[in-house]
N, C-alpha and C positions, 0 to 999 in steps of 0.2 A: 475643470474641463467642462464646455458648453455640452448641452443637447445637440442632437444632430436629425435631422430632418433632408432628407436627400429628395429632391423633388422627381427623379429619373433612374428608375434601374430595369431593365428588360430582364428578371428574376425567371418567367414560364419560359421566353423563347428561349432560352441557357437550359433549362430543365429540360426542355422536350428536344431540344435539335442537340444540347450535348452531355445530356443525362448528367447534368449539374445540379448534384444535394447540396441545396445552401442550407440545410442543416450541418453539415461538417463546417470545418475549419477552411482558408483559403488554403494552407496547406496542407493538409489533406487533402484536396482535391487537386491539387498541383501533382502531389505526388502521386495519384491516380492514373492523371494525365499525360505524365511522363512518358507511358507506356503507348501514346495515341499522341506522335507529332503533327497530326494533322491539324488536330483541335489547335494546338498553338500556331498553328501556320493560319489559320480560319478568323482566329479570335483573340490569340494573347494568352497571358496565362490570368486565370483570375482574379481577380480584386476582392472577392467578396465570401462573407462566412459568418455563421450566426455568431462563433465566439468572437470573432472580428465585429460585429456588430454590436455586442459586448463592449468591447475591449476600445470600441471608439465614440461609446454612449448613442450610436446608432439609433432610437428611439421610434420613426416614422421612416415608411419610404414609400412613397405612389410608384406604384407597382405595374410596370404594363402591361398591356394587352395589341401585340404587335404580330402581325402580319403581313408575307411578301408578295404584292404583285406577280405575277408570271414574269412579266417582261424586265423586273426589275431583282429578280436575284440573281445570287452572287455564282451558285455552281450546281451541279446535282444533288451535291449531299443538303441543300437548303428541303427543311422537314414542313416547313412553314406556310407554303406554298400556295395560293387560290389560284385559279381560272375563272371562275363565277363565284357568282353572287348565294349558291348554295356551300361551294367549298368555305365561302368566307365565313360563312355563319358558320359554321360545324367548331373552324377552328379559333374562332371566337370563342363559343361556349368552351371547349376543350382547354381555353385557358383561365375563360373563369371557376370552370369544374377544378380545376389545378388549382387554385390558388383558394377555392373553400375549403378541398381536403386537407390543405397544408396546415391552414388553420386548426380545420376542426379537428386533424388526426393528430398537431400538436401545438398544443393550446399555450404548454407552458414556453412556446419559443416564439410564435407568432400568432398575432391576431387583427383579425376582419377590421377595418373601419370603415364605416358605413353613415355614421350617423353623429350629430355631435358628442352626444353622452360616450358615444364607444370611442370619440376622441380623447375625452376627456380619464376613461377608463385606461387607454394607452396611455397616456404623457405621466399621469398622476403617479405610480410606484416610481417613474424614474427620474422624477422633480423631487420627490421625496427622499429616495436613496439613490445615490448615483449608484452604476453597474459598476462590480470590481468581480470583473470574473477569475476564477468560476465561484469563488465564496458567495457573488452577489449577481444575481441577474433579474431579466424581467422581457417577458414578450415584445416582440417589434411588432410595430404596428403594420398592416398593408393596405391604402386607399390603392383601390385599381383606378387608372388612367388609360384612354385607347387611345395609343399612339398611330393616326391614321386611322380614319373614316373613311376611308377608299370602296372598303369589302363591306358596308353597310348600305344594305339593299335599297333602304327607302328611308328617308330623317323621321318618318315615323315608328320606324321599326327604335329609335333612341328609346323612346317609353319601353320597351323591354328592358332594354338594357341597363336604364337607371335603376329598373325594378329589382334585374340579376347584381346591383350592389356597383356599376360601374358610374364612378364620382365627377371626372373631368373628361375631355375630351380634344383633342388634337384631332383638326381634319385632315392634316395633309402631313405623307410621309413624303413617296415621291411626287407627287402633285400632278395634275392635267385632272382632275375629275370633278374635284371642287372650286381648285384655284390655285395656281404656280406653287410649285417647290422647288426643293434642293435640287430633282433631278429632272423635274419638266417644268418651263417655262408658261407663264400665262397669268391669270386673277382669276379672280369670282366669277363664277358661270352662275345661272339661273337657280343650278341646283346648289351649288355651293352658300349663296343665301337663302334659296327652303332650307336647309340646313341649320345656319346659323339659327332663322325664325325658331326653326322647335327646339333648338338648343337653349336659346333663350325661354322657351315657354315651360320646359322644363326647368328652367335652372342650373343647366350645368354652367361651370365658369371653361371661358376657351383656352386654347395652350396655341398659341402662333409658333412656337419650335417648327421649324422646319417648312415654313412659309418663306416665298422669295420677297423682296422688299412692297414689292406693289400690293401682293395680296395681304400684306400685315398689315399697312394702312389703310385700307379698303374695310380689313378685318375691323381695325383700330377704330372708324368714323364709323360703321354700322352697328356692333353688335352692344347693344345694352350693357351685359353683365359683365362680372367678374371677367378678367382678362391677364392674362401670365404665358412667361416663355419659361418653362418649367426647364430646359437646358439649352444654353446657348449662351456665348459672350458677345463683349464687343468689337465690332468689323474695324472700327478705327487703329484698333492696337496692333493688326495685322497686316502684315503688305497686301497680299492678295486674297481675296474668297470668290473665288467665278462663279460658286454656286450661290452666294446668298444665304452660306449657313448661319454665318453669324448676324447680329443685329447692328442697322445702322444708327448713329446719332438721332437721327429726324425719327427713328421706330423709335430707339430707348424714349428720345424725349416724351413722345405719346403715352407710352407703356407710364411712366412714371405721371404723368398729367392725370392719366385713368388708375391710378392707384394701382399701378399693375406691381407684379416683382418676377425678377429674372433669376432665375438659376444658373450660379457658375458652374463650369465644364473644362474640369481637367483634366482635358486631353490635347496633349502633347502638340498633335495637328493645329488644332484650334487655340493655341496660346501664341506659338511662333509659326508660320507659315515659312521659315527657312530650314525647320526640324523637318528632318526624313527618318523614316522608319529602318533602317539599316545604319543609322546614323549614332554621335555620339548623345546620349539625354540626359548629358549635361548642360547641355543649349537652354532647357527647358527645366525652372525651379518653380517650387510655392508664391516665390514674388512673380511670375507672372500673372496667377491668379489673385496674390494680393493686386495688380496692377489692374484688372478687370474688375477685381471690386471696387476699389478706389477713384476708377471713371467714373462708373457709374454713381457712386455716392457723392464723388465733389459736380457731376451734373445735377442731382437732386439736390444738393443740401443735406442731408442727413441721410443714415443705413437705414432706411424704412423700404429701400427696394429691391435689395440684392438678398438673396438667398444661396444654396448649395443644391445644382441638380446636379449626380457628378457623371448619369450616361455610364457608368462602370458596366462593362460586359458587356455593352453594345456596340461590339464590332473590335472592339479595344480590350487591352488589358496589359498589365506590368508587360516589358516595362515599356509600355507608351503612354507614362504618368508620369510627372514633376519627378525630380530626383529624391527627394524625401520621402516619397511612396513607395510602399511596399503592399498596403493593404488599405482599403477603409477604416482600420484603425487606427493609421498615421495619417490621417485629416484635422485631426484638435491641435497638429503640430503650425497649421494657420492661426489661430488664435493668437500664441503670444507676437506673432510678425505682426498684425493687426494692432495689438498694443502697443507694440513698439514702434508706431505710426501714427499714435494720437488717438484710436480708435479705444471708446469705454468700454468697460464691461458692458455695460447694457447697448450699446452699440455691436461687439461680438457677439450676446446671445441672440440681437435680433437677426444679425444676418448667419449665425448656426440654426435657428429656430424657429427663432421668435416671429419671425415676417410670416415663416409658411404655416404656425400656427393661428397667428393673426384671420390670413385668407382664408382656414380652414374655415376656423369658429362663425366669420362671414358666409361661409357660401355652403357649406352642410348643413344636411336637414333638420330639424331636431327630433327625431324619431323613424 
């Protein structure tokens, strides 16, 4: 069973909007939830749990730092919330405050990564001994990601935030401030490349997730560095996407030109566009996700660009997953479809792993 490296999990908004300990089990917190049908009418029931984490060789996951517009949430019970440019900050910190204490209050279940060596501190117990829980375990790693640059006051205000331990950066959730997204239309504005500039001067690598097609190419031909759609598939495999969630041909090709890597996203929605949430999810298997990997790898040539973002508990959850799912621990259950497709071993560990540790060891500090 590969390592697993998940490039997308919204872990603090889950904790703070619905008092989700991913230190329990996913069920355990299911059966918590039971009790509060709202949360499952809101969100799904979870995907996600440390012994699951365990239990599916879980090892790394960039960890976000996500926050909702006024104009773009979902009902009153959203906890998340800005109006300005001071609410934004508050509850930025408020999530990276969150995700130090998890750490530092439990060290033997998760740990910070920040830096290469603390990567290499992460991946190392569990290259060495795979987890067999509970006999055998070992901390997950957490790189923070800010999904949406919206609620950042000024691109110089970024030097704080690499400083507070934040590694990548995603400018646009719903877009219009920097440059078109999923749920406002447009490009790069003026400020949207001061932006990019000190994103580049710092060094963070970009995340085009959630960029409409104009502003990822725009992205694609200007910015220097490191570049990834840490969750998102491909648009071709789909009948319809009015928003531009998914990535077009002419994007992937870029992305893979720029050594970029894409993180698959299994979710239901975004595999079959004829799947409806009230519907049967048997429409929607693991081979549609082997089928997104598999575009993108026979348009490259080789698995050096596909990764696993999987978005779990962002907005989704069981069962609005592949039919095989149950948990993030029934993710390695890809692997042998993969082999049994032509795909090596070392072509499954790089797209379990191996890609997003690749990027890491490129674009983290060393100290």
């Amino acid at each position: 069973m590969p390592l697993l490296i998940d490039a997308h999990q919204d872990l603090a908004y889950n904790m703070l909007t619905f008092q989700r300990d991913y230190r329990r089990s996913a069920a355990q917190t299911r059966t918590i939830e039971d009790q509060h049908p709202e949360i499952f009418e809101r969100t799904g029931k979870t995907l996600l749990g440390w012994p699951d984490y365990q239990r599916g060789q879980v090892a790394l996951i960039f960890a976000t730092i996500f926050i909702v517009p006024e104009d773009h949430k979902s009902g009153g019970w959203e906890q998340l919330v800005y109006q300005n440019m001071q609410q934004a900050r508050r509850l930025i910190q408020q999530q990276i405050d969150l995700y130090h204490r998890l750490c530092q209050e439990n060290s033997d279940m998760f740990s910070w990564v920040r830096t290469k060596s603390d990567l290499q501190n992460v991946l190392k117990p569990w290259q060495q001994t795979p987890a067999d829980y509970p006999r055998t375990s070992h901390p997950v790693g957490l790189l923070l990601s800010m999904e949406g640059a919206e609620g950042v006051e000024h691109p110089d205000d970024l030097f704080e935030w690499w400083q507070a331990g934040v590694r990548i950066i995603g400018p646009v959730w719903a877009g219009g401030r920097y440059c078109g997204g999923t749920l406002v239309p447009g490009e790069f504005s003026k400020e949207g490349w001061a932006l990019l500039d000190v994103m580049a001067e710092i060094g963070f690598p970009l995340d085009i997730a959630h960029m409409n097609e104009r502003s990822a190419l725009q992205a694609l031909d200007r910015f220097p560095g490191a570049i990834i759609a840490s969750h998102a598939n491909a648009r071709t495999l789909i009948k319809e996407d009015p928003h531009q969630r998914q990535l077009s041909d002419e994007t992937l090709k870029q992305l893979i030109q720029r050594d970029g890597i894409i993180g698959m996203l299994p979710y239901n929605g975004f595999l079959n566009s004829d799947w409806q949430k009230q519907a049967d999810r048997h429409q929607v298997t693991l081979q549609n996700v082997f089928a997104n990997i598999d575009h993108i790898c026979q348009m490259a040539g080789s698995a050096r660009h596909v990764g696993i973002g999987t978005d779990f508990d962002g907005g989704f959850g069981w069962p609005e997953v592949p039919l095989e799912l149950d948990t993030i621990a029934d993710l390695p259950q890809l692997a042998p479809l993969l082999a049994d497709n032509g795909y090596s071993e070392t072509d499954i560990n790089a797209i379990f792993y191996g890609n997003w540790q690749r990027f890491l060891e490129r674009t983290l500090p060393e100290s």
